[in-house]
ZAMARGU-4260 file (C-alpha; in steps of 0.2 Angstrom, whole numbers, plus 5000, padded with zeros to 4 digits):
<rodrens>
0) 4807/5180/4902 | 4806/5177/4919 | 4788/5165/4917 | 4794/5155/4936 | 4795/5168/4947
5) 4778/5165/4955 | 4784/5147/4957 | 4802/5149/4964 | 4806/5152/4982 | 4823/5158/4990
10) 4833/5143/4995 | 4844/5144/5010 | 4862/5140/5012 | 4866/5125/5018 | 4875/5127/5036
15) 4885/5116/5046 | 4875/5115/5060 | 4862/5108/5049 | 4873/5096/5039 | 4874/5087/5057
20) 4858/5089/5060 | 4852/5080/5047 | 4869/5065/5046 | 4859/5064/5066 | 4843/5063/5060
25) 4848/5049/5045 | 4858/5038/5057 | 4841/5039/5069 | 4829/5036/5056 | 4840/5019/5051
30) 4839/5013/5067 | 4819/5015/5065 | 4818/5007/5051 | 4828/4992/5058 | 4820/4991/5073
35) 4813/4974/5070 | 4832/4969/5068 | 4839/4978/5081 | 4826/4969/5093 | 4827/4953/5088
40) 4845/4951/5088 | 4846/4961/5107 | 4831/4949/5111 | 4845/4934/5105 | 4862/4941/5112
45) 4851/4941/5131 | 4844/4925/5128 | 4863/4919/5126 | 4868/4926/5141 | 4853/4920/5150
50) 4857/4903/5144 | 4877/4906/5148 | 4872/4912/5166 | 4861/4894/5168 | 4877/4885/5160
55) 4892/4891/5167 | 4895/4886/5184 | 4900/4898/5198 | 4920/4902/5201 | 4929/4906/5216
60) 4945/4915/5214 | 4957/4917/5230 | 4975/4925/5230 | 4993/4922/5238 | 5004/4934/5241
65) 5025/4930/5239 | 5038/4947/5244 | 5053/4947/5238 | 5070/4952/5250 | 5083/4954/5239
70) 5093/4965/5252 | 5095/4946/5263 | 5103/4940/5249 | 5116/4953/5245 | 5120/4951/5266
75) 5122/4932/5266 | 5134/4936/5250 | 5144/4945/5261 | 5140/4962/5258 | 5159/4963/5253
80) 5156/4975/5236 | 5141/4984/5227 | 5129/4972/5220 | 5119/4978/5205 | 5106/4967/5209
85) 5096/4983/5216 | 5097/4990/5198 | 5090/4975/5191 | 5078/4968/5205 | 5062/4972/5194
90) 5069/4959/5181 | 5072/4947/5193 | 5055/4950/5201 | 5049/4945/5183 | 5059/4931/5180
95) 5054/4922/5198 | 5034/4928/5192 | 5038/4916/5174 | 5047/4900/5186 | 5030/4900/5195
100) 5020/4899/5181 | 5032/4888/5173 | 5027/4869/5167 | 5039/4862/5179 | 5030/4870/5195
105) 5014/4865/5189 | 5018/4847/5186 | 5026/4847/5204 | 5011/4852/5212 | 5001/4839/5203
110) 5014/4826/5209 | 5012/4836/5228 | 4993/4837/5229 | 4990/4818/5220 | 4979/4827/5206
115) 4981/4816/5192 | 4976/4802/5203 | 4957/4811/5203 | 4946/4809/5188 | 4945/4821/5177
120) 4927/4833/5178 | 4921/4842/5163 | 4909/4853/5163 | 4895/4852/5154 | 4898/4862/5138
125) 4913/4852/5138 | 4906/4833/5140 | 4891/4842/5126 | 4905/4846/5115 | 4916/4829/5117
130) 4902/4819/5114 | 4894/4829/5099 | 4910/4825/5090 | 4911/4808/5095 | 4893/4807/5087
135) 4898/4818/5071 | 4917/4815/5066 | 4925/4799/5064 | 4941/4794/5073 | 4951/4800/5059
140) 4947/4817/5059 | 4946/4817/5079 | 4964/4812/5079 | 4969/4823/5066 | 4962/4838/5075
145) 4971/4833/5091 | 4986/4831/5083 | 4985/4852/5077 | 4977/4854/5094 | 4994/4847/5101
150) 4983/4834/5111 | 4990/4818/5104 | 4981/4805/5096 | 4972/4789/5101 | 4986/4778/5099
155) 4998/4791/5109 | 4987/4800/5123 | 4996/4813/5132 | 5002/4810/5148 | 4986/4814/5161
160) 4999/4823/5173 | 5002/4837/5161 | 4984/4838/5155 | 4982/4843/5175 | 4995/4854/5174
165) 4991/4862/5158 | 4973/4863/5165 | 4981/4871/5182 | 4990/4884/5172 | 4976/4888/5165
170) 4965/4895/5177 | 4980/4901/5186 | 4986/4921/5185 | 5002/4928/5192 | 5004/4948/5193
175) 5021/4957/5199 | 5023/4971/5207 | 5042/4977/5202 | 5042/4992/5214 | 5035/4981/5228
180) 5045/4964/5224 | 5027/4958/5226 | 5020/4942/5216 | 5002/4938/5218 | 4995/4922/5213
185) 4979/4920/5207 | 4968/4905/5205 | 4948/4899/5201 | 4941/4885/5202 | 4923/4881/5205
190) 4928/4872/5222 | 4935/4887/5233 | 4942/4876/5245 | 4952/4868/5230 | 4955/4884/5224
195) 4963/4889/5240 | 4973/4873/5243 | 4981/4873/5225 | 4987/4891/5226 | 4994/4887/5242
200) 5004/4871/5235 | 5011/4884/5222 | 5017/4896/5234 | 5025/4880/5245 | 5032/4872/5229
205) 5041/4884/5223 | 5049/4890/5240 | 5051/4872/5241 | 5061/4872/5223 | 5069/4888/5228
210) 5079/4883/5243 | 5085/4867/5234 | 5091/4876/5219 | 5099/4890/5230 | 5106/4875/5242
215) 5113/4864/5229 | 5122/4878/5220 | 5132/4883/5235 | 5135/4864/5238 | 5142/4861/5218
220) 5151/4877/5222 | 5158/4872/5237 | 5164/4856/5229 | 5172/4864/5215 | 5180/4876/5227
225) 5187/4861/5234 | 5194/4851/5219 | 5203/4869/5215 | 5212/4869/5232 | 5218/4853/5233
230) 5226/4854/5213 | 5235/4871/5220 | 5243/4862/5232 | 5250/4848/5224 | 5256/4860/5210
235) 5265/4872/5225 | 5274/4856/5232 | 5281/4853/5214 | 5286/4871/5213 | 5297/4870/5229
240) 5303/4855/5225 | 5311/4862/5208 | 5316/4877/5219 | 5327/4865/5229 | 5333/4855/5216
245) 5340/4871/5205 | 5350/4877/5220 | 5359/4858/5224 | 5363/4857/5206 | 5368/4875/5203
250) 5377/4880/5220 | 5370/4900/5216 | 5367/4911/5228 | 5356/4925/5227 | 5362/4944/5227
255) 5354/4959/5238 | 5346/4972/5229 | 5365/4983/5229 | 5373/4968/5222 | 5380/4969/5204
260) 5365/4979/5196 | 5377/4991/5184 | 5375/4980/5169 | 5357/4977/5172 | 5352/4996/5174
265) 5363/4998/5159 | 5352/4989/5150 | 5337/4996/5155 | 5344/5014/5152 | 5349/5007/5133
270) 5334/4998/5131 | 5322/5013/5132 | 5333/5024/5124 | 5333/5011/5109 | 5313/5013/5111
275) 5314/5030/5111 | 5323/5029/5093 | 5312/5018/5088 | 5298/5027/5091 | 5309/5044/5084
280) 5311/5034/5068 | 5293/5028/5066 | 5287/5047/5068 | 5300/5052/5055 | 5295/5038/5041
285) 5276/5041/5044 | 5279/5060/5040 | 5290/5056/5026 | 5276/5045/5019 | 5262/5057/5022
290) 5274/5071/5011 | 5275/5060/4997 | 5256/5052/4998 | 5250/5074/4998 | 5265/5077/4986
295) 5261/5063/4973 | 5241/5067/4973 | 5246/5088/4969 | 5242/5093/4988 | 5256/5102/4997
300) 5258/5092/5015 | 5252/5097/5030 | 5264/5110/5040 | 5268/5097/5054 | 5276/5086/5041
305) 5286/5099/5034 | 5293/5103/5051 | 5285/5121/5050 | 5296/5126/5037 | 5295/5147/5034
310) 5299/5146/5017 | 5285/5134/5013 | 5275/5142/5024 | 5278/5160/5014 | 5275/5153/4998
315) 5257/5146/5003 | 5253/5165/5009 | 5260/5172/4992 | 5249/5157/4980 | 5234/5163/4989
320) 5239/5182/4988 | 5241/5177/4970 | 5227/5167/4966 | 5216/5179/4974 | 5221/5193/4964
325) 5219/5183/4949 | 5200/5179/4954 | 5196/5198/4958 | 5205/5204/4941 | 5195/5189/4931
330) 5180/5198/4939 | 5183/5214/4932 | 5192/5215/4917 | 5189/5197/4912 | 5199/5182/4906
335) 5208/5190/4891 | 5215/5205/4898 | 5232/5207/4900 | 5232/5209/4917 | 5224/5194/4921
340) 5239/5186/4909 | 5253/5193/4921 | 5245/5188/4935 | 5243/5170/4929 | 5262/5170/4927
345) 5265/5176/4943 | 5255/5162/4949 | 5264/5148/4941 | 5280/5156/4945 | 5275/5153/4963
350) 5270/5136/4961 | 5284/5131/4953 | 5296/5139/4967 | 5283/5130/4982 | 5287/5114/4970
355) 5306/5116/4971 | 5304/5120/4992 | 5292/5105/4995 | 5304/5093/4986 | 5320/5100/4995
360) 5310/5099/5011 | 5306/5081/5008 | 5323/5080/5007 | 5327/5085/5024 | 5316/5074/5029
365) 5324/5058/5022 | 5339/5064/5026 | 5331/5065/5045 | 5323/5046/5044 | 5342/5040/5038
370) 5348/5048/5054 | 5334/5040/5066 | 5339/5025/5058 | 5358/5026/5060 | 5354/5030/5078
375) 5342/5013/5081 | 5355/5002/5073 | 5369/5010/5084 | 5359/5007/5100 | 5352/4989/5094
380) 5370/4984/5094 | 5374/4991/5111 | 5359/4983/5119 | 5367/4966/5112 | 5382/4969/5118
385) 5377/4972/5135 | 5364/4958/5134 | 5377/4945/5132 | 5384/4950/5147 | 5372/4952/5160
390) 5363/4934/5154 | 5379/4927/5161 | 5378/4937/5175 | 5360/4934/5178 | 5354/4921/5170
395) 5354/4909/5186 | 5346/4921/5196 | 5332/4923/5184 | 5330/4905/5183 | 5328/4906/5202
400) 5318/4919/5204 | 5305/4913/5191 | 5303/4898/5199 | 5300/4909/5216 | 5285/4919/5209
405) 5279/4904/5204 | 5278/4898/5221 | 5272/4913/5228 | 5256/4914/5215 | 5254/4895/5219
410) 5252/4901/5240 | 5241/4914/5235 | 5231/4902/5223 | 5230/4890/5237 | 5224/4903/5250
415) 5210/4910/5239 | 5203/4893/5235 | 5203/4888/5253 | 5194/4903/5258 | 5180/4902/5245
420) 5176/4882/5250 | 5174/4889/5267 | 5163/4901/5263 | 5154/4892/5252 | 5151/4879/5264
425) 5144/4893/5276 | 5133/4898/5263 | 5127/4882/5259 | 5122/4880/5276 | 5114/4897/5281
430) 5109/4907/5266 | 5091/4913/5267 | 5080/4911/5255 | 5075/4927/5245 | 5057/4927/5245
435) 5043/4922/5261 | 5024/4922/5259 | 5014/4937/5266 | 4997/4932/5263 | 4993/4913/5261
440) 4977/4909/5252 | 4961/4907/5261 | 4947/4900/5257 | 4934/4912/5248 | 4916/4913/5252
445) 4909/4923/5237 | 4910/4916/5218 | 4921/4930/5208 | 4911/4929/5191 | 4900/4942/5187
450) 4882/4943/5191 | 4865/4939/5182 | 4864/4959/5183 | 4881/4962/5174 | 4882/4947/5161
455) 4862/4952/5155 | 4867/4971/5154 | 4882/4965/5145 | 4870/4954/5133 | 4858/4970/5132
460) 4870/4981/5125 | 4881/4968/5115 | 4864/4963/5106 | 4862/4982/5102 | 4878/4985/5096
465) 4877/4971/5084 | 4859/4975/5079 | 4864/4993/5075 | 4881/4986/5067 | 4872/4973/5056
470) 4859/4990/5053 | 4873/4999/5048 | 4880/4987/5035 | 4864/4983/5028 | 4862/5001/5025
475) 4878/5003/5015 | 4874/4989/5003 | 4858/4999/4996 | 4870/5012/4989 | 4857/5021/4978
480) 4853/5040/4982 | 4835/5039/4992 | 4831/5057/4996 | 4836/5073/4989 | 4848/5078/5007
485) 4860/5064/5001 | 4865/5075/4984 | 4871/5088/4995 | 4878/5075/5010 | 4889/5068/4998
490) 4892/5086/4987 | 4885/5079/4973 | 4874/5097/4969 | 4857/5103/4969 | 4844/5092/4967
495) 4830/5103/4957 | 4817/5087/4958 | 4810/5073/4964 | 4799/5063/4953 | 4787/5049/4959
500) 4785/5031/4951 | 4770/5036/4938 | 4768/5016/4933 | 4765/5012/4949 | 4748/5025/4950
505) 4743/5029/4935 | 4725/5033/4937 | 4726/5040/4955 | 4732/5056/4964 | 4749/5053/4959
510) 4747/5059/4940 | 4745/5077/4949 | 4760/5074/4961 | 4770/5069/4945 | 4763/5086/4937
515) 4767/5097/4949 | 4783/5087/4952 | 4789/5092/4935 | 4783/5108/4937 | 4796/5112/4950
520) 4809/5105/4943 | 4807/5115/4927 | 4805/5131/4939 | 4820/5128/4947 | 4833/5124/4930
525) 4828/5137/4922 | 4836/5154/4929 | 4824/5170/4928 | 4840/5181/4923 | 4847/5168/4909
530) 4838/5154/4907 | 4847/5141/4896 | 4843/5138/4877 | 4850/5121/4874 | 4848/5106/4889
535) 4857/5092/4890 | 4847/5078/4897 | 4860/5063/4906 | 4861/5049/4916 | 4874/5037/4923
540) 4867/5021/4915 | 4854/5017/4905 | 4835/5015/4908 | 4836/5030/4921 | 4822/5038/4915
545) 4829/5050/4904 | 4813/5050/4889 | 4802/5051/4902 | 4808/5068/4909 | 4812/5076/4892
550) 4791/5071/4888 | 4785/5077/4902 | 4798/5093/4905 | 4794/5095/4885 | 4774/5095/4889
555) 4776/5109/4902 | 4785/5121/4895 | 4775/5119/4879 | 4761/5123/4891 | 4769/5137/4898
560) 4770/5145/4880 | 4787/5138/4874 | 4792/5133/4859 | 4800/5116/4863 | 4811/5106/4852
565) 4817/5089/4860 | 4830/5078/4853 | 4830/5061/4857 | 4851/5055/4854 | 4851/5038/4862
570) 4856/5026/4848 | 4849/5012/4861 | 4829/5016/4857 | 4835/5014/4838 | 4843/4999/4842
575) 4830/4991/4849 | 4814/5000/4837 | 4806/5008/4851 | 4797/5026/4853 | 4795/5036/4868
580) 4791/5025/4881 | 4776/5032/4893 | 4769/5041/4882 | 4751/5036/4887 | 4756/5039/4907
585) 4761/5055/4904 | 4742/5059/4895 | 4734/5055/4913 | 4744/5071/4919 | 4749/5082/4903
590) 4734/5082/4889 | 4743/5086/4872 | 4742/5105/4866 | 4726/5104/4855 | 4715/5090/4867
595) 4699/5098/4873 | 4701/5107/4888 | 4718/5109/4886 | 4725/5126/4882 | 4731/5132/4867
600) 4750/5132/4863 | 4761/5123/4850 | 4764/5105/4849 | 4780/5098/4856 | 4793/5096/4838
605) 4803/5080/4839 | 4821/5075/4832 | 4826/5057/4831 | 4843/5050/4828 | 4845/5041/4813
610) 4861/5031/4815 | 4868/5017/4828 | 4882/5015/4838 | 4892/5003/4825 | 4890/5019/4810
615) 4906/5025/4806 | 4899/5042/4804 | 4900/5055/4818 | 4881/5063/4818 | 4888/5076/4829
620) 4903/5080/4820 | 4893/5083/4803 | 4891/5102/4797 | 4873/5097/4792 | 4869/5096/4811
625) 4878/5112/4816 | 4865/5121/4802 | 4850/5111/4811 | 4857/5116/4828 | 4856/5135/4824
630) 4842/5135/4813 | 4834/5126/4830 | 4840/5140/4841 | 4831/5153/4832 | 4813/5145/4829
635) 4812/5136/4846 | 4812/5145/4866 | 4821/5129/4873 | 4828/5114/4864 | 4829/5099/4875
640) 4843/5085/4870 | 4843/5068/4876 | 4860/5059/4875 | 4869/5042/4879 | 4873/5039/4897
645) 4890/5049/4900 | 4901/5035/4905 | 4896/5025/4888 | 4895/5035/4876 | 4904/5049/4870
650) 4890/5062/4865 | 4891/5075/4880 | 4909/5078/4877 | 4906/5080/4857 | 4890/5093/4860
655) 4900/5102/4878 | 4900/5118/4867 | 4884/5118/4862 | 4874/5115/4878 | 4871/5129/4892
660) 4869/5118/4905 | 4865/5101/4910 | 4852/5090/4918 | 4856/5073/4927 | 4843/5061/4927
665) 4846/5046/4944 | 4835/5032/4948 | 4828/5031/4964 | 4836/5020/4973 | 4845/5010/4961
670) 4860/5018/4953 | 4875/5015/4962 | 4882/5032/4973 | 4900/5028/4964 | 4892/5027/4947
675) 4885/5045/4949 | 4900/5053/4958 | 4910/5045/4940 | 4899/5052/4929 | 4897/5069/4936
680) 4916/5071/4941 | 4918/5066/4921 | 4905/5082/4918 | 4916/5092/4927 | 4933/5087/4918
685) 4921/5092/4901 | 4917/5105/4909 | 4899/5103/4909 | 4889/5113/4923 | 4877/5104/4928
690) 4862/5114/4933 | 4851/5100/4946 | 4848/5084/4947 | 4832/5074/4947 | 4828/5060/4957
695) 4816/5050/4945 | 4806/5036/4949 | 4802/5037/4969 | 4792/5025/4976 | 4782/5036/4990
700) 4778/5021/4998 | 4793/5013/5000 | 4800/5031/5003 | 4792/5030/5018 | 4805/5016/5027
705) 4819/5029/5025 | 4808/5044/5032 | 4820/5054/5023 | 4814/5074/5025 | 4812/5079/5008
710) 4797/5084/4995 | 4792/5066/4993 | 4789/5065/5012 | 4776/5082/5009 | 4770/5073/4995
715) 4764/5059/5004 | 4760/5070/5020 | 4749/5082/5011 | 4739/5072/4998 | 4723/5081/5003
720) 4729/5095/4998 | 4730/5087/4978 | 4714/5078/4981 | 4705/5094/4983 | 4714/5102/4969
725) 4708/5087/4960
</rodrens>
């Protein structure tokens, strides 16, 4: 039955290569089609430049240079001990780059250079600004934007020195160097010889601010050195005072380093032999503890506590002998045999004897702490005893000599504080400062903002960007298929036809176009080898077109010589009491079977449904319409069945058995790209094959904005070709 192979052509895979291609070719042809866009906004974005070019005024940007010697500073400190400061000296670097462009320097420089004292210039965007809202907002709203600006309000300005500084900061860069130590300032200003004098007065103010923070550091220092030294000297005359006193009052004398010393090396002897015990019976009780801590849990201690006993030590070996064998003999001969039994007696005879040896064991070792303590006490009473004696013996003597390292830390106290108010004095007085300019600012001759060439390129190619962006958006808001490449772009299948708008033309070349149109579509859904008996005709939304392709696919195929049978399922025409729409359209390019002129063949057999959506009834569920169904497939070629749109209705999924194979009907350029991904992803999960789609309702003239390359661009190319088949 192969009646299409005259009309059906082998189609080539689709490559990767040319699925570029053609995403090249459609981003291209967008462009094109919003030339007129692209141009006017480029036009716009180059007259803005233009116009910024004329407004702005020209800025002169000149540069300071400051160094940073941190090795100076680490010499006038003395160079008496590593300094980390070379570890650190990028930070520092930074923090001295954040003092210059600190508030505080600013506000100095205004005070140095008399700024605030000059009236304040706007440019002219500015003044146009100021005085459009003066003209537009009322003082209320003015004030409350400067109060979110932070600009204070009418009744409380901000102080006109740190609107200057503000403003200084502002056109004001500072860049670091850390591996350098370099800080270069930066500043523009449409004046270059003000440019150069303010970057200069920062440079000078904050060496300026430098030296007198470096200077009266070593001055407050110096200060404190001294306030320090003369407290230690009063407190050393008290000192030696007391010394002098003790002796008058006490008559003692004191002794050589031979002199009576056997009761105080007694003591020492006693004393760390008492330490010793101490630290003998602490060892003794923590292992004690740690026995009974394992022993009360069901652990057995660790050897070390046990004081590596053998015994114990033997009957760990002979439980893990034991319960080993009793492991392997479980494994082979199982949990009830005898063997297993003696072995498990064995086992609990050895536990019960490493029970008895760990409790006799912890034994010993109370008897051991009992000893430790015995020993402490005994030692505790000797060092007692000899304490008594040697406080009578030495308890002048320590008296004294307290008092004497007390004088001695106070000469030493007194000597340091002496020497660091000298030397902080000397620092005071000499210290360098840690930073010198290497490049002062000079005054520059050429303006640093970019020129006409620049700012319009920048405007040309800004405006394109836009243009193309705003292109691009406004592409992706019509998201209806246009042409049939976008079906396989998007992996949406085959699209087996593309048919154009007949109410648009129905008396001109078109009706032919439409003809030929179905034509092909029909040739390429129905396979030579199996073409399918029953199709499915769907669509994603209603008003798709779906009655219009079922006539006309209906009227060729009955031309062809097939007996056609087409069931019309949408509850909606019933609904509303309509009949097949386009009906007299479809004469202009099908005469019906019969007409003169036309060829002979059967008329096309028609099947209405009879019930709405709100009938409890299932139409397709009935066993009257499984008889009708294979009655149908035995009288008629190809029977074509026209169901509710697939997302509302659920008809494809009650007929899935019965259908061969499916054909989706989409509205040009009107049903969304999502709403057809939905519905033929729901196909699939039916497991529906749906053998094309056809694009219905192409405007060929509107087609022609998207210059998409498919068969409605060879339609419209090629219309002499139908007007003289005409």
């Amino acid at each position: 039955m192969d009646f299409f192979s005259e009309m059906r052509a082998p189609r080539q895979p689709r490559t990767l290569s040319r699925h570029y291609d053609a995403v090249t070719f459609d981003v291209l042809a967008m462009l094109w089609r919003r030339r007129g866009l692209i141009f006017s906004i480029t036009c716009a974005a180059v007259l803005a430049a233009a116009l910024a070019l004329a407004v702005m005024p020209r800025r002169y940007a000149t540069d300071l240079v400051l160094q940073f010697d941190f090795a100076r500073e680490e010499a006038a400190a003395g160079g008496g001990k590593s300094s980390s400061v070379a570890l650190e000296a990028s930070t520092l670097v930074e923090s001295e780059a954040r003092i210059i462009r600190s508030l505080a320097t600013a506000r100095a420089v205004v005070l140095r250079l008399n700024l605030d004292k000059e009236p304040v210039k706007l440019s002219f965007v500015s003044r146009f600004i100021a005085n459009t809202g003066d003209l537009v907002f009322p003082v209320r709203v003015r004030d409350a934007v400067r109060e979110l600006a932070g600009l204070g309000n009418a009744a409380n300005p901000p102080a006109l020195r740190d609107i200057v500084a503000q403003r200084l900061l502002s056109s004001l860069t500072v860049a670091n160097d850390t591996k350098a130590y370099l800080v270069t300032l930066t500043y523009s200003d449409t004046d270059p010889d003000r440019a150069a004098l303010i970057v200069n007065a920062f440079g000078s103010e904050y060496l300026r601010r430098k030296m007198e923070a470096t200077t009266s550091a070593s001055q407050r220092s110096s200060q404190w050195y001294g306030l320090q030294a003369r407290e230690a000297r009063i407190n050393l005359a008290r000192i030696e005072k007391d010394i002098d006193a003790f002796r008058v009052r006490t008559g003692f004398v004191e002794l050589g380093q031979d002199g009576a010393d056997i009761q105080q090396q007694q003591l020492r002897d006693v004393l760390t032999q008492i330490n010793a015990a101490s630290a003998t019976r602490l060892a003794e009780e923590m292992r004690l503890r740690r026995a009974q801590e394992s022993i009360a849990a069901g652990n057995v201690p660790q050897a070390t506590d046990l004081g590596g006993s053998p015994v114990v030590q033997a009957l760990l070996d002979e439980e893990g002998k034991a319960r080993r064998a009793l492991d392997e003999m479980i494994s082979i001969a199982g949990d009830r045999h005898p063997a297993v039994t003696r072995l498990r007696l064995t086992l609990a005879s050895v536990q019960d004897r490493l029970k008895k040896q760990l409790v006799q064991s912890v034994a010993n070792i109370e008897t051991e702490v009992q000893a430790a303590r015995a020993t402490e006490a005994a030692l505790g009473a000797r060092v007692a005893t000899l304490q008594t004696k040697s406080i009578e013996a030495r308890g002048l003597e320590g008296q004294l000599r307290t008092l004497q390292a007390e004088a001695t830390a106070a000469r030493d106290r007194v000597k340091q504080l002496s020497d660091a108010q000298q030397q902080a004095s000397a620092v005071s007085e000499l210290r360098p400062v840690i930073a010198q300019i290497l490049a002062p600012a000079e005054i520059p001759s050429l303006p640093n903002t970019p020129g006409p060439a620049l700012v319009l390129g920048l405007g040309l190619l800004g405006g394109l960007a836009a243009g193309a962006s705003l292109s691009f958006m406004l592409e992706k808001r019509d998201r209806g298929f246009r042409s049939e490449s976008e079906f396989e772009l998007e992996n949406h299948g085959n699209c087996v036809g593309l048919l154009p708008k007949l109410e648009r033309y129905p008396n001109g070349l078109e009706s032919l176009v439409f003809a030929e149109a179905v034509r092909s579509t029909v040739a390429e859904l129905f396979s030579p080898a199996k073409p399918p008996k029953v199709v499915l005709i769907t669509s994603s939304a209603p008003g798709e077109g779906k009655s219009l392709v079922a006539s006309a696919m209906a009227r060729v195929l009955t031309a062809m010589g097939q007996r056609v049978l087409v069931v019309d399922g949408s509850p909606r025409r019933l609904l509303l009491g309509e009949n097949f729409p386009h009906e007299a359209l479809l004469d202009q390019c099908f005469p019906h079977p019969g007409d003169a002129g036309s060829a002979a063949a059967a008329p096309v057999a028609t099947v209405r449904r009879a019930s709405g959506l709100r009938d409890g009834q299932n139409v397709y569920s009935n066993p009257a319409f499984e008889a009708m169904l294979d009655e149908a497939r035995t009288r008629y070629d190809v029977i074509l069945f026209e169901v509710a749109p697939v997302l509302l209705s659920a008809d494809c999924a009650l007929l899935r058995e019965h259908a061969d194979t499916v054909l989706h009907v989409v509205k040009w350029n009107d049903t969304l790209r999502t709403t057809v991904s939905a519905t033929l992803d729901h196909l699939a999960r039916l497991g529906l094959e749906v053998g094309g789609i056809v694009l219905n309702g192409v405007d060929l003239e509107e087609q022609r904005r998207y210059n998409a390359p498919d068969r409605g661009q060879a339609y419209r190319n090629h219309r002499s070709f139908y007007q003289a088949s005409a």
